[in-house]
C-alpha positions in Angstrom: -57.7 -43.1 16.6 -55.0 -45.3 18.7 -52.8 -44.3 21.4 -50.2 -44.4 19.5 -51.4 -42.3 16.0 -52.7 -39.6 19.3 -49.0 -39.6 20.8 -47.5 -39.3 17.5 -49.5 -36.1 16.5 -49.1 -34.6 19.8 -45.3 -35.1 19.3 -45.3 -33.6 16.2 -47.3 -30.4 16.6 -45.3 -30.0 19.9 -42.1 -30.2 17.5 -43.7 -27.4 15.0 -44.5 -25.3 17.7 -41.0 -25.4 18.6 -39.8 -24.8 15.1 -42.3 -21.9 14.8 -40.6 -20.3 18.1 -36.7 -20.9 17.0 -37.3 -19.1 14.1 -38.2 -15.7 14.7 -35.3 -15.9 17.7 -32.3 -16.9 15.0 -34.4 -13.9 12.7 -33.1 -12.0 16.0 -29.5 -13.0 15.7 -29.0 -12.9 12.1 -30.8 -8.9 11.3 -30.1 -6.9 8.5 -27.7 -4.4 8.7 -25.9 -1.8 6.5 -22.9 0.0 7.6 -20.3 2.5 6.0 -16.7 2.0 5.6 -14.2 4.8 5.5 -10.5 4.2 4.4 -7.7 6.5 5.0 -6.4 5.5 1.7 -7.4 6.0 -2.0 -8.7 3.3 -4.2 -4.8 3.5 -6.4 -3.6 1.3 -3.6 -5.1 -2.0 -4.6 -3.2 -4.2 -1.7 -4.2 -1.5 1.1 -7.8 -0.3 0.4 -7.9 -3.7 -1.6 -8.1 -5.4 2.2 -11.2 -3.8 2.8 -13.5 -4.9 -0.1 -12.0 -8.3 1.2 -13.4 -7.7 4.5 -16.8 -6.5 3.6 -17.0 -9.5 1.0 -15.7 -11.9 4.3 -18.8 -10.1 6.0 -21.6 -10.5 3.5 -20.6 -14.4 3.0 -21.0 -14.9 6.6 -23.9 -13.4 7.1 -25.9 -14.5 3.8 -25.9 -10.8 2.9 -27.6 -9.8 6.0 -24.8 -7.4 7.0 -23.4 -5.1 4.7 -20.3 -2.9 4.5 -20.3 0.0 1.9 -16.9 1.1 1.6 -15.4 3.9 0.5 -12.3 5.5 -0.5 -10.4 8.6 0.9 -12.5 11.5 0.3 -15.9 10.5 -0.5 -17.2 10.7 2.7 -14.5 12.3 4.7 -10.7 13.2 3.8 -8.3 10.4 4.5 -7.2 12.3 8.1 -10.8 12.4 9.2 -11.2 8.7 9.6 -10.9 8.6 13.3 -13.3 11.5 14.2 -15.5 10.3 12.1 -15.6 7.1 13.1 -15.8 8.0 16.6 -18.5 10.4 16.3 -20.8 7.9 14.2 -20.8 9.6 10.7 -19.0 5.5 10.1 -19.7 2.8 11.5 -16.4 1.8 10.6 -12.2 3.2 9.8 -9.6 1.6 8.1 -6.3 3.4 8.7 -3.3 3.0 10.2 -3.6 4.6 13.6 0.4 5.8 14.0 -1.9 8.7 11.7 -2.9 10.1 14.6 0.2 10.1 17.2 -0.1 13.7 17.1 -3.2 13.8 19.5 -1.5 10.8 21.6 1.7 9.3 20.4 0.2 5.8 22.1 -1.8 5.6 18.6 1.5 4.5 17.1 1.8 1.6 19.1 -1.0 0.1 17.1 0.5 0.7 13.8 4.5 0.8 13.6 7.1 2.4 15.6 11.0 2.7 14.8 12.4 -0.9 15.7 9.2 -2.1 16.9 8.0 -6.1 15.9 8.1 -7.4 12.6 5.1 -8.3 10.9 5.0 -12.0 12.5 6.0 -10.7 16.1 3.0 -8.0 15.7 0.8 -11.0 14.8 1.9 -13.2 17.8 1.7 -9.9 20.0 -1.7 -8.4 18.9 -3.7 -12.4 19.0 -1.5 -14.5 21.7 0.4 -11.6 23.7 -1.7 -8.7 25.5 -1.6 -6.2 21.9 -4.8 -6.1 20.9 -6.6 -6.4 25.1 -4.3 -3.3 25.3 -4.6 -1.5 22.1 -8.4 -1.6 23.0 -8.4 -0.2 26.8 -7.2 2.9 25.0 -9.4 3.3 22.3 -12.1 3.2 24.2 -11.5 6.3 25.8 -12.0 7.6 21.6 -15.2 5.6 21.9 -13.8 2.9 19.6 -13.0 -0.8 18.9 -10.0 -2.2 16.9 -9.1 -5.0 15.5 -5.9 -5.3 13.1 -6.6 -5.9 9.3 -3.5 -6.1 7.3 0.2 -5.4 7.6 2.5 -4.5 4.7 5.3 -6.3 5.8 8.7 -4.8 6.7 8.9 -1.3 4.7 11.6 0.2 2.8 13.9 3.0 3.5 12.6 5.2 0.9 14.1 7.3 -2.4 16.5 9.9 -2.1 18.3 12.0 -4.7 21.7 11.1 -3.3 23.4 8.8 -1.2 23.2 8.9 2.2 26.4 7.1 4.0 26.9 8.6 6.9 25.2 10.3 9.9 26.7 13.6 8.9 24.6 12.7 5.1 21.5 13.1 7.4 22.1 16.8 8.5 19.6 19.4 6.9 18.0 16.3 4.3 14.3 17.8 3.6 12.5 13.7 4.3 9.1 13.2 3.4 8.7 11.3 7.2 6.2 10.8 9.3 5.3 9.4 13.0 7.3 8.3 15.3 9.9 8.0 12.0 10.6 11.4 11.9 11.2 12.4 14.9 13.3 10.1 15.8 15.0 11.5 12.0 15.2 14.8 12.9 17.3 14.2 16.3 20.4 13.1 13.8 19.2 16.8 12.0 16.5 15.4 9.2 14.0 18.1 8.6 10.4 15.5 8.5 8.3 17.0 5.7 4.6 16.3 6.2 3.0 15.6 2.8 0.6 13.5 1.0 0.8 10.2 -0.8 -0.5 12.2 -3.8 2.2 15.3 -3.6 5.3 13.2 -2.9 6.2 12.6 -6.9 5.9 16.6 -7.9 7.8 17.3 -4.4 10.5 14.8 -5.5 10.7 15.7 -8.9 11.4 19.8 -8.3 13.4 19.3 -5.2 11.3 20.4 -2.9 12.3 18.0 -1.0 15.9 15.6 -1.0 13.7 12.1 -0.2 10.5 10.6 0.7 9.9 7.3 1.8 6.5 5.6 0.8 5.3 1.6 1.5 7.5 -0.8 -0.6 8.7 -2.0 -4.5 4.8 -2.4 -5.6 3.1 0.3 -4.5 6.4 2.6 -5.2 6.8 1.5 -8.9 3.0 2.2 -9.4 3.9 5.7 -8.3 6.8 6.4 -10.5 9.2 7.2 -7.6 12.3 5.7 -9.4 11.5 8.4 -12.0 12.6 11.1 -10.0 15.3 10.0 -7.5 18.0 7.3 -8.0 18.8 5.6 -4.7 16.3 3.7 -3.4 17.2 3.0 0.7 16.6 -0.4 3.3 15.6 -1.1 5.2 12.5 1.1 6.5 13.7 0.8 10.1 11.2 3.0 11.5 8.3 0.8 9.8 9.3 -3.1 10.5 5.9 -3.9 10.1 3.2 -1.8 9.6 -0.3 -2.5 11.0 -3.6 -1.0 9.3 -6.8 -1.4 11.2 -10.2 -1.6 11.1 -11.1 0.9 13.9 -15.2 0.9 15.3 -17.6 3.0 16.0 -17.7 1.3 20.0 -21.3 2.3 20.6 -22.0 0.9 17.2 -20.3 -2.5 18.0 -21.5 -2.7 21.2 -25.0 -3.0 19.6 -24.5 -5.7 17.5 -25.1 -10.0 18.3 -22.2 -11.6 19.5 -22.2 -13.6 16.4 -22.0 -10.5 14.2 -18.8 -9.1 16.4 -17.0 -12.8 15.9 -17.7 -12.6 12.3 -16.1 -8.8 12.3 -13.1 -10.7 14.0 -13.2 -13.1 11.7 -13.4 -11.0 8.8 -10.2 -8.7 10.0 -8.1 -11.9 10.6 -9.0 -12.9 6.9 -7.8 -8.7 5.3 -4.7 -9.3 7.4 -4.0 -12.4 6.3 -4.7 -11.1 2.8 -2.7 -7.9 3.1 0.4 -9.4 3.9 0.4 -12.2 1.4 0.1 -9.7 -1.3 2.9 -7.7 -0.6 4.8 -10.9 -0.3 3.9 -12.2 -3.5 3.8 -8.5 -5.7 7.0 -7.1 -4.1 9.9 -9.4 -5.4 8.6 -9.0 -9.2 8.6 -5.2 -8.6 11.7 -5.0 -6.9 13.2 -6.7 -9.8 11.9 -4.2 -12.1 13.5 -1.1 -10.4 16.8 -2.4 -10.5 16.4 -3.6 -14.1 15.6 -0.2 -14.9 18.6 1.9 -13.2 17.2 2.2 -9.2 20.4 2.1 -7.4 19.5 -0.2 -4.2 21.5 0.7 -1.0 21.3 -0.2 2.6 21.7 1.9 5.4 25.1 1.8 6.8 25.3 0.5 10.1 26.5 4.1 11.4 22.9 5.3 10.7 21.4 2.6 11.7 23.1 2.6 15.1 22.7 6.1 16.0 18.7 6.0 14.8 18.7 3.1 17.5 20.2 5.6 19.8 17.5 8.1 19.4 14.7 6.0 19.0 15.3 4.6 23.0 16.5 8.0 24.0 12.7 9.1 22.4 11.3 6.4 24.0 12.6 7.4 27.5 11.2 10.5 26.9 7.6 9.5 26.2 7.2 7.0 29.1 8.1 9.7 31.4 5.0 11.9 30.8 2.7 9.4 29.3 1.4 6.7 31.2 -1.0 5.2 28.4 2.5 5.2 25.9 4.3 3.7 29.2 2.0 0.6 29.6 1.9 -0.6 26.4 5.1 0.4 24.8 7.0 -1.5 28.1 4.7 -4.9 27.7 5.6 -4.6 23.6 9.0 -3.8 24.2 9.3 -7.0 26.9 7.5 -8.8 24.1 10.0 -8.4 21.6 12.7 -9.4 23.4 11.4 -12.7 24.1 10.6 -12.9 20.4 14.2 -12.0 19.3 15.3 -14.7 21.6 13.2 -17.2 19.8 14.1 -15.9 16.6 17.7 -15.8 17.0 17.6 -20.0 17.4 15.6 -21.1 14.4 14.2 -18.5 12.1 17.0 -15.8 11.7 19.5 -19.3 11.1 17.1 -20.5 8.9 16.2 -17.4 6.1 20.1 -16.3 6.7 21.1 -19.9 5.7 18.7 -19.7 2.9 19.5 -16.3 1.6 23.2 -17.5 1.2 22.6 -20.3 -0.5 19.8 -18.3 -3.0 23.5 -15.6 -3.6 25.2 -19.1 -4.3 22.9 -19.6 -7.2 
């Protein structure tokens, strides 16, 4: 045998030996997994719980099927409220929700999702992946043993149905709202009464007048539910929701487990839902919109009287909050700072630019 047919052997079983040791370690980085996902909402909403067969798909692609998200709708696993806990206490390894849900236990849970003239949809975007949002957001979920990341947004939402108008502040006095959040209370310092009731209820509510309004998501998901049936005026805009956020909350121990790579690819997956989310309300809501109208919804803005004295309460809220919650404080100050320099921006090019455009679309 030559030196050289000895060297080139050597070389090569060297070279398998190396191949033989990579293996099992990129076995080790790419395991099989199977998760569950709960969502807060039912499977009727196709743009909302839509986002997460998107997500779970994203996952599975990425990880050749190695990691694998069952998902489930509202109430078959655990009732669309129960997300969080169970999330947090490991019956899921994973929540989609919207996380203003659970203001009630600390109003800095809204903060995530949507507050009354909080960021718009592309501002919440900017703030969540460039500003200090989503750093933030996650400091205090941790202390609910979890990890978020944001995973759709339905754009800017509407004002809602009512059975009559509403022009002035004085319109607002004693008005049984189907409201919830941060909306309503802000609402019910002008003398709305917030009615707390399911997605499910709000038609039957509407429709015996139980209640005088209820406001829901937008044009597509309200036409699906036959809101227009059963109260004329249909309200904008949905000042208390200028862009709300759903997100995929963790289990933290759970995620804390996984390989890096695994966690990027969760990232990744969330960025491609939110992306998703969006567009589709974008795309679905102008054909809807133009269906109500065409059949007798009576569209109407808020006057600037309501909108003015909601402002009002909103800050005076606000003030209220930040002065016994220090979690609420800290984040709602660096979001509120945020928006400003937003607005700024906005104010030069992209306000001049859609109000320019919108002119010329009433122009013909």
């Amino acid at each position: 045998m030559t030196v050289e047919r000895r060297k080139f052997l050597k070389t090569a079983a060297l070279a398998g030996a190396g191949a033989g040791i990579a293996a099992p370690a990129i076995a080790q980085s790419s395991p099989k997994i199977q998760w569950r996902l709960a969502s807060s909402f039912p499977k009727s909403l196709d743009t909302i719980y839509g986002a997460v067969d998107i997500f779970a798909k994203a996952v599975s692609d990425m990880t050749d099927g190695n990691f694998k998200i069952q998902t489930f709708a509202a109430g078959e696993i655990v009732p669309g409220p129960g997300v969080l806990e169970a999330t947090q206490n490991g019956t899921v390894e994973v929540g989609e929700t919207a996380l203003y849900y659970f203001w009630g236990k600390d109003p800095t849970f809204a903060l995530g999702t949507a507050i009354p003239f909080g960021l718009n949809p592309r501002q919440q975007n900017a703030w969540f992946y460039n500003g200090d949002g989503n750093k933030l957001m996650d400091e205090f979920l941790k202390g609910y043993n979890l990890k978020g990341l944001p995973g759709g947004n339905t754009g800017t939402q509407m004002g809602g149905w009512f059975r009559k108008e509403i022009k002035t502040v004085a319109d607002l006095k004693g008005l049984k709202f189907r409201i919830g959040g941060m909306g309503g209370a802000v609402l019910s310092k002008l003398g709305v009464v917030p009615q707390s009731i399911p997605g499910g209820d709000i038609y039957p509510s509407l429709e015996k007048g139980t209640i005088d309004a209820a406001e829901w998501v937008g044009p597509y998901d309200d036409l699906k539910l036959g809101f227009n049936k059963v109260a004329p005026y249909y309200y904008y805009p949905g000042f208390w929701e200028g862009g709300a956020n759903l997100h995929y909350i963790f289990n933290l121990e759970k995620y804390n487990q996984l390989p890096k790579n695994y966690q990027a690819i969760l990232d990744a997956a969330a960025s491609v839902s939110n992306i998703w989310m969006q567009s589709k309300y974008d795309a679905d809501n102008p054909a809807a919109l133009k269906s109500l109208v065409a059949n007798g919804t009576k569209l109407r803005p808020f006057s600037q009287e309501i909108l003015e004295a909601s402002y009002k309460a909103a800050q005076e809220l606000y003030k209220e909050l930040s002065a016994k919650n220090a979690n609420f404080k800290k984040i709602y100050d660096n979001m509120h700072e945020f928006q400003n320099n937003e607005y700024l921006w906005w104010q030069v090019a992209e306000f001049t630019y859609d109000n320019f455009m919108v002119r010329q679309r009433a122009k013909g």
